[in-house]
N, C-alpha and C positions, 0 to 999 in steps of 0.2 A: 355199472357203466365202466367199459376200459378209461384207462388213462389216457392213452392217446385222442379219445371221444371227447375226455372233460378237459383236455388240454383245448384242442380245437372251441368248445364251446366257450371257454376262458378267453380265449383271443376273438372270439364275436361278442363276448359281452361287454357291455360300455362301462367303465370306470379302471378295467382291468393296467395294470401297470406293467409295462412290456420292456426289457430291458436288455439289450442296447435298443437305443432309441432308431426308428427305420429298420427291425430286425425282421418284420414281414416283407419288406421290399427288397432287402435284401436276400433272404432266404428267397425268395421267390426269383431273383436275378442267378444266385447260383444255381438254385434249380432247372431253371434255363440253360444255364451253359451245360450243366450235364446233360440236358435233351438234346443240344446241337452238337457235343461230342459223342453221342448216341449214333445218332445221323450221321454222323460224318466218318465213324469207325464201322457203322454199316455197309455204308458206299463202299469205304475203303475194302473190309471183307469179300464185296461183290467183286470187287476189281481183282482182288489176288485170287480168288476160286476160278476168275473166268482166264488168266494167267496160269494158272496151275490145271486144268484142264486143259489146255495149249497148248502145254507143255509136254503135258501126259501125253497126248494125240499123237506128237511129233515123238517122243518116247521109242513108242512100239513100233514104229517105222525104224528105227537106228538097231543096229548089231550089235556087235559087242563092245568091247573099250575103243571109245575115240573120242575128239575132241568136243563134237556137236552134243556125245551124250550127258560130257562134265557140265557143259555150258547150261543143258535142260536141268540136269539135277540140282546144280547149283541156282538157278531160277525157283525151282520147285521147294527146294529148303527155305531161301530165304522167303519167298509168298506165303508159305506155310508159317513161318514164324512171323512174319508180319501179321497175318491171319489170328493168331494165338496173341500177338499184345490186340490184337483189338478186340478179343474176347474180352480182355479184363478193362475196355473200356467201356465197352457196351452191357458187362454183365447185370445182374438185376437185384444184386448185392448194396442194400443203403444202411449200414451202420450206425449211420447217425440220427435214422428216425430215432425220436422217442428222447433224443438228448434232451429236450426241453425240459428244463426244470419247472415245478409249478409249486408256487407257496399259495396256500388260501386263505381266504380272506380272514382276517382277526377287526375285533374289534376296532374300530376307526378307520383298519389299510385297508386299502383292494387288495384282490388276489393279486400276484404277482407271476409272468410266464419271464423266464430268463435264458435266450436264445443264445449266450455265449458258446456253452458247450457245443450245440447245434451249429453253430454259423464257421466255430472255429472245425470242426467237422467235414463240413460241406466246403471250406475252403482247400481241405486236404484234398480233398477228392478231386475236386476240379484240378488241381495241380499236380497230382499226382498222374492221374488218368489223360489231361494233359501231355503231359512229356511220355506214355504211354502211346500217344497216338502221334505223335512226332516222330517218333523209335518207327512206328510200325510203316507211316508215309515216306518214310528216309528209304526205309528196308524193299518198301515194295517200287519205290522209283529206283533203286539199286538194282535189285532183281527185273528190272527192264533191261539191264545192260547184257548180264549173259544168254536172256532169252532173246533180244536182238541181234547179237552174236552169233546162235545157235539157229533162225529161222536167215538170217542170211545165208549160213553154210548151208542152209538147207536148199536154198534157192541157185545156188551156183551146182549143186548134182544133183 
C-alpha cells in the first residue's frame, strides 16, 4: 500500500490523533485558495492571449520604426510576461503532498497524522503564488495602456 493511501486511510480511521488540531479544515481551506488562484490566473491568461493577438493583428499592419509599433510591442512584452507569472500560478506542481508525517499505532497511542509540515507548505504556496498573480494582474492592466495608446493612433490613420 503507498503512503500516501495509508496516510489517507489514517485520517478516516476513528481514534486517529491529528495534529494541529482543524488540520483537515484547514488544509482543505488552503486547497481551496489554490483552486480559486487557479481560476483566477486562467482568466487572467485568457485576457493577455486575447491582448497579445490584438496586438499582433495591429502588428503586421504597421511599417517600419514608429511610434504605434513600440506602443504594440511594449503591450505584447508585458501580456506575455504577465501570461508567464500566471503559469507558475496555475502550474500542476504541489510539493507539499506527502508532507504529512504519520506515526503508527504503538501499544496504548493511536496512530498519529502530523499536518505541520503540510499546512506550513500549502501556506507558502498560496502566498507565494499569491503575489504571483498580483505581479501578473498589475502587468496586464499596465499593458492596457500602451495598447490603448497604440489602437487610438490607429484610429486617427
Amino acid at each position: 500500500m503507498s503512503e500516501l493511501r495509508e496516510k489517507y486511510e489514517l485520517l478516516l480511521a476513528g481514534g486517529t490523533s491529528i495534529n494541529p488540531l482543524k488540520a483537515k479544515d484547514t488544509t482543505e481551506f488552503l486547497y481551496s485558495a489554490l483552486t480559486i488562484l487557479d481560476s483566477k490566473a486562467s482568466a487572467l491568461m485568457t485576457f493577455d492571449s486575447i491582448l497579445i493577438a490584438a496586438a499582433a493583428f495591429t502588428i503586421e499592419k504597421q511599417g517600419g520604426f514608429d511610434w504605434p509599433r513600440v506602443f504594440t510591442l511594449l503591450a505584447i512584452v508585458m501580456a506575455l510576461v504577465a501570461a508567464a507569472l500566471c503559469l507558475l500560478v496555475a502550474r500542476v506542481s504541489y510539493p507539499f503532498l506527502g508532507k504529512v508525517t504519520m506515526t503508527a499505532a504503538t501499544d496504548g497511542t493511536p496512530a498519529r497524522l502530523d499536518y505541520s509540515n503540510e499546512l506550513s507548505a500549502l501556506d507558502e504556496a498560496v502566498i507565494t503564488r499569491t503575489c504571483y498573480y498580483r505581479m501578473a494582474w498589475r502587468l496586464s492592466l499596465i499593458a492596457l495602456i500602451p495598447f490603448l495608446i497604440m489602437f487610438g493612433m490607429a484610429l486617427k490613420t
